[in-house]
N, C-alpha and C positions, 0 to 999 in steps of 0.2 A: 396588324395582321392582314395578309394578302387572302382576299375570299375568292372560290372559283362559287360564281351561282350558272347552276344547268333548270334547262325546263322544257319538259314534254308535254303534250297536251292531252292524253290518254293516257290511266292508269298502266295498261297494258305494254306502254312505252317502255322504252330503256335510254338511258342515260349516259352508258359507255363510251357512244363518240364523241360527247360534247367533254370528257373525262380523260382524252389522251396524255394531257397534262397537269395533272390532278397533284402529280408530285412536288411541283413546284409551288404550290399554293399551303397555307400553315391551316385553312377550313374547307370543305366544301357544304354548298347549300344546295338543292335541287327541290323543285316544287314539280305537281303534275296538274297542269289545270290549262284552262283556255289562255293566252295571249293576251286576251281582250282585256281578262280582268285586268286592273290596275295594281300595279307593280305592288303597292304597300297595303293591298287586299289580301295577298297571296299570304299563305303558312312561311313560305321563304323568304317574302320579301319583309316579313314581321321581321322574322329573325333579325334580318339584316340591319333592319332599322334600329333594332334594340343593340347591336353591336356598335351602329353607328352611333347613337345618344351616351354609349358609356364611353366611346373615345376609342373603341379596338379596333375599329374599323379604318385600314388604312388604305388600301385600294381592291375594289372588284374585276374580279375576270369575268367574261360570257364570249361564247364561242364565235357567235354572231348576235346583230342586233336585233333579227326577229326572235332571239329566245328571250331576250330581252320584255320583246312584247310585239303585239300585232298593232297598237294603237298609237299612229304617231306623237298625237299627243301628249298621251301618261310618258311614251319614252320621252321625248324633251323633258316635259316637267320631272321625272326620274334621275334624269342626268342633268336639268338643274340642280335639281336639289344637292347631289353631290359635289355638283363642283362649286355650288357654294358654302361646303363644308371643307372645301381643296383636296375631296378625293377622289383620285382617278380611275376610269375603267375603259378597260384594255377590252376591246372587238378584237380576238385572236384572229378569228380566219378573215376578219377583214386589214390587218393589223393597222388599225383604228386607236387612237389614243387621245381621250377627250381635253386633259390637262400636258402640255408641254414639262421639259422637265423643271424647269421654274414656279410649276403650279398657275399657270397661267391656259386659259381657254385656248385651245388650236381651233383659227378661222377654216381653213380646211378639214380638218376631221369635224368639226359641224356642219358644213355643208355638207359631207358627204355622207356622214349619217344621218342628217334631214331626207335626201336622197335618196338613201338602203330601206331609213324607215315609210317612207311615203310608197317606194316598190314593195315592203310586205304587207303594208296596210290594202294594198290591192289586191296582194295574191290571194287574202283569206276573204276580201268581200268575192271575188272570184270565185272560187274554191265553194261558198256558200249559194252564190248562183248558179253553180254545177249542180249542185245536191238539188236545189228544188227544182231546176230545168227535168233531172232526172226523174223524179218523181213525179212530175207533171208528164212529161210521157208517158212513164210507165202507169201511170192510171187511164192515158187517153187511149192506151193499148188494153187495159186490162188486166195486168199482169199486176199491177199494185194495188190491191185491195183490202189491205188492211185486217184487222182481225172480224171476222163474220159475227154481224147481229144476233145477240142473243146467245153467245158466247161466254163463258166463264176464266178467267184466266188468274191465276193461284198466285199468291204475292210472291214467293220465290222467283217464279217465271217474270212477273212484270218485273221488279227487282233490279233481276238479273241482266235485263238489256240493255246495253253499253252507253245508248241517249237517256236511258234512265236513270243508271249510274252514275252516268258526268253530273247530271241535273241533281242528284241526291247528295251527290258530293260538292257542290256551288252552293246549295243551301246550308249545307255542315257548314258551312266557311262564311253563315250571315246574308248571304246574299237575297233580295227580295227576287217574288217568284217573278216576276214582270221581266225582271235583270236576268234571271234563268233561262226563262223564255226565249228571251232575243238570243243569250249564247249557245242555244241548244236548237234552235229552231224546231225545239215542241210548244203544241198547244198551252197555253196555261191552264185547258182544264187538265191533262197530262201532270203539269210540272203539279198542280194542288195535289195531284190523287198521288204524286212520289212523295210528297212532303207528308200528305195523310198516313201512307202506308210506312214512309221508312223513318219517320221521326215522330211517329206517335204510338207505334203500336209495337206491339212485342215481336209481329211477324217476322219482321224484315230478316234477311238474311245474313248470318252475322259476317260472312266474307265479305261482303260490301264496307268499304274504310274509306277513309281519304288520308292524305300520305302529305 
């Protein structure tokens, strides 16, 4: 079986462009979660794995190698692991091909995805020193000031806010609050009081899922 795996990194995402060729493929998989996580953390990458231990797994598509993952790491050992199972996965918009058609490692399409992967391992620690540059001015302005002392604020509303959500949805998935922390860039008293309210108590909002 030929798999297309797609991945966004917000529930709120869509999946459509990584799905232009969707037709050609006999499964598709798609997860919504950070990058960071490692590839066989993921709800999608289970899947895949339990595809690949029964033998149906014959080769992976992903659109490019940062849907792959942000972590260059997990991606090599990811695409080890496969190609020491002899199956191949196709970087479509890179059109990247890890196994030759002999089933044989291409020295080139490793380097180059060493390469692809090392450029998005940057763009997302980037990306993350944008957010707190920001935030760090906007408090030296004043303009960030967070919810006012002595405030009450109703589990629906905490809930409901998008770094709340990713965080509640990382713990659904096992994840410890420490590991939340780093990928959400909230506090951990933050990520304990989402874990308190969304997975202990009755409140929680029941539109909140993980996918």
């Amino acid at each position: 079986m030929k798999v297309l795996y797609c991945r966004v990194s917000t529930l709120d995402q869509k999946t459509d462009r990584q799905r232009v060729s969707e037709k050609e493929f006999g499964y598709v998989i798609e997860d919504k979660c950070s990058g960071a996580i490692p590839f066989f953390d993921r709800a999608g990458g289970k899947e895949i794995l339990k595809l690949t231990n029964e033998g149906i797994l014959k080769s992976l598509a992903v659109l490019s190698i940062d849907r792959l993952g942000r972590d260059l790491r997990d991606i090599i050992n990811t695409i080890h692991f496969f190609t020491e199972r002899k199956i191949s996965i196709h970087f479509l918009s890179q059109g990247l091909t890890t196994l030759d058609g002999n089933g044989k490692e291409s020295p080139i399409s490793k380097l180059m995805i060493s390469i692809l992967g090392t450029v998005g391992e940057m763009e997302r620690a980037q990306i993350r020193e944008r957010q707190l540059e920001g935030i760090r001015l906007a408090k030296m302005k004043g303009v960030y000031s967070g919810r006012k002392k002595g405030s009450k604020e109703d589990v629906l509303s905490f809930l409901s806010k998008k770094p709340n959500q990713e965080a509640l949805r990382y713990l659904k998935q096992g994840l410890k609050a420490i590991e939340v922390a780093k990928l959400t860039d909230l506090h951990i008293n933050t990520i304990t009081k989402v874990k308190k309210l969304g997975l202990t108590t009755k409140k929680a909002p029941e539109h909140i899922s993980i996918h």
